[in-house]
N, C-alpha and C positions, 0 to 999 in steps of 0.2 A: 303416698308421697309421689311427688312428678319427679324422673327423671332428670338430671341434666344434663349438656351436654356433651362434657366429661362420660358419665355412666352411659348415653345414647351412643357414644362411641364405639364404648367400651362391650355391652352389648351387640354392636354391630359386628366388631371383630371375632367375638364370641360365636356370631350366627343365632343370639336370640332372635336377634331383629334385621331383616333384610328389609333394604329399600334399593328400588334398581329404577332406572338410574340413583346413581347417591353423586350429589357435589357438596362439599363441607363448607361450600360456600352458604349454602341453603342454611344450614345447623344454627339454631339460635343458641339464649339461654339456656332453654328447657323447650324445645320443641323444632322440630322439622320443617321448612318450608315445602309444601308440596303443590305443583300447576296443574295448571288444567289441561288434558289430555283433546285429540283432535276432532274428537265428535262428541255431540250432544244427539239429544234422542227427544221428541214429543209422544204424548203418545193420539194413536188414531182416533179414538173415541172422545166426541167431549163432555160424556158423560162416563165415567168411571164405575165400575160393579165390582165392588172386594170380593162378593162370590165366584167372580168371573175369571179369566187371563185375559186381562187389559193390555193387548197388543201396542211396542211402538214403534216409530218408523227412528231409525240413525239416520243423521247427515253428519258431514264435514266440515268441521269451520273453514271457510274461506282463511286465504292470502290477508285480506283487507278487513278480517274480524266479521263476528255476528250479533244483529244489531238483537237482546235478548228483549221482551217487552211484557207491561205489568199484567198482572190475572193469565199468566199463563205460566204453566209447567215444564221447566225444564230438563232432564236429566243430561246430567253433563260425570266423565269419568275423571279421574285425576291418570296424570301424563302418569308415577311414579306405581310399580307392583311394590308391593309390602307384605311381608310376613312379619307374624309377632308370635313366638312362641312363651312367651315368660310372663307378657305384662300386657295390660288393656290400653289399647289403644284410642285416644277421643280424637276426630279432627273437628278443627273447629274453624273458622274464618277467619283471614286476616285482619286486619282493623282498615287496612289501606282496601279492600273488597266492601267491606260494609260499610265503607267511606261514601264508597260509590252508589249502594242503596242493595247489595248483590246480599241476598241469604245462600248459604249455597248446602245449608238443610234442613229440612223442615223439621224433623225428629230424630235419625240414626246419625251422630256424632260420636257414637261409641261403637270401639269394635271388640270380638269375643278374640279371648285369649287362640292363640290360632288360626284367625284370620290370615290367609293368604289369594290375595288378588289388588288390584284397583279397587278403587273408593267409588262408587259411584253417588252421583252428587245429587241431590232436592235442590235443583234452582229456582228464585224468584227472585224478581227484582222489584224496586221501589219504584221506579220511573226506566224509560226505556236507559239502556247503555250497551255499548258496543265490547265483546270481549274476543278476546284472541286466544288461540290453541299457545298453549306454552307462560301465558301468564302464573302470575304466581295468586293463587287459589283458597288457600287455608295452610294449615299447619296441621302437623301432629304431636299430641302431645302423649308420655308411656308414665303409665301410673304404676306402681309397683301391686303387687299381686298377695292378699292375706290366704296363706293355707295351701294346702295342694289343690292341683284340677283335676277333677275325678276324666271329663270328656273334653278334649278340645275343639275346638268348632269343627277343624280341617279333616276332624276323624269321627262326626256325627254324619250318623247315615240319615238322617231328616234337614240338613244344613242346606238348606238354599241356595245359599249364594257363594259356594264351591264351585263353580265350574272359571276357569281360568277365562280371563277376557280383558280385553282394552278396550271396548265398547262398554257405555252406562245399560244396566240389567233394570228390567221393568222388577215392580210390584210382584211378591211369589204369594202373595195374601191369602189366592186361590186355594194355596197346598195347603191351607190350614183348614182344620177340620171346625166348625160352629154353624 
């Protein structure tokens, strides 16, 4: 079951669920409005090796937005930290974003109970379009949780993508053993 925004609240006051900045203005139905934070990231290689550490370079969105363009990769963060201790978090895209032709991820739209960081983003676009640090990005939506959690992400010694940041995190594909 999704959350509403009643029990997203209500959660929030609780300390299941931290989101910082939080404006209630953002709070839908059932899901969170979350923006897009001030750097986006490519990476240096334009060839990619899952075996490898695919290095990438961070810029800053300009003042006057960045213009994002099709067949290329972008890694973008959201503005908004989130912790979820209770429930699984999915962000997913706005409809006014894939209006525009913006995916903003190719596959991780779900996050593990215990997530705490920034969302970092799989950008692609459909045609070129210009975006801005602070637009509004995706949403979050909190599914409720069957059963106990034996391990939460934020207390897995193998978790990846624990390390606290406002910058979008490359690919950890490397740390994986195959």
């Amino acid at each position: 079951m999704i959350l509403s925004d009643k029990r997203i609240l209500e959660e929030i006051e609780s300390g299941s669920i931290v989101i910082e900045p939080f404006d209630r203005k953002c709070l839908g139905t059932n899901s969170y409005d979350v923006h897009l934070g001030k750097y986006l990231a490519t990476y240096k290689d334009e060839v990619l090796d899952a075996k490898k550490h695919n290095e990438i370079a961070h810029f800053e969105i300009p003042a006057e937005g960045y213009v994002l363009e099709p067949g290329k990769l972008y890694l973008g963060v959201t503005l908004e930290y989130t912790e979820t201790h209770g429930h699984v978090p999915f962000l997913e895209g706005k409809s006014s974003t894939g209006r525009l032709g913006i995916d903003i991820h190719a596959t991780a739209g779900k996050g593990d109970v215990g997530f705490c960081n920034t969302w970092t983003l799989e950008i692609s676009v459909a045609q070129p379009v210009r975006v801005y640090a602070g637009m509004p990005i995706g949403q979050l939506i909190y599914f409720v949780v069957e059963g106990d959690i034996e391990t939460l992400y934020n207390s897995k010694g193998n978790a990846k993508y624990n390390n606290k940041t406002i910058r979008p995190v490359e690919s950890m594909m490397w740390k994986n053993a195959f």
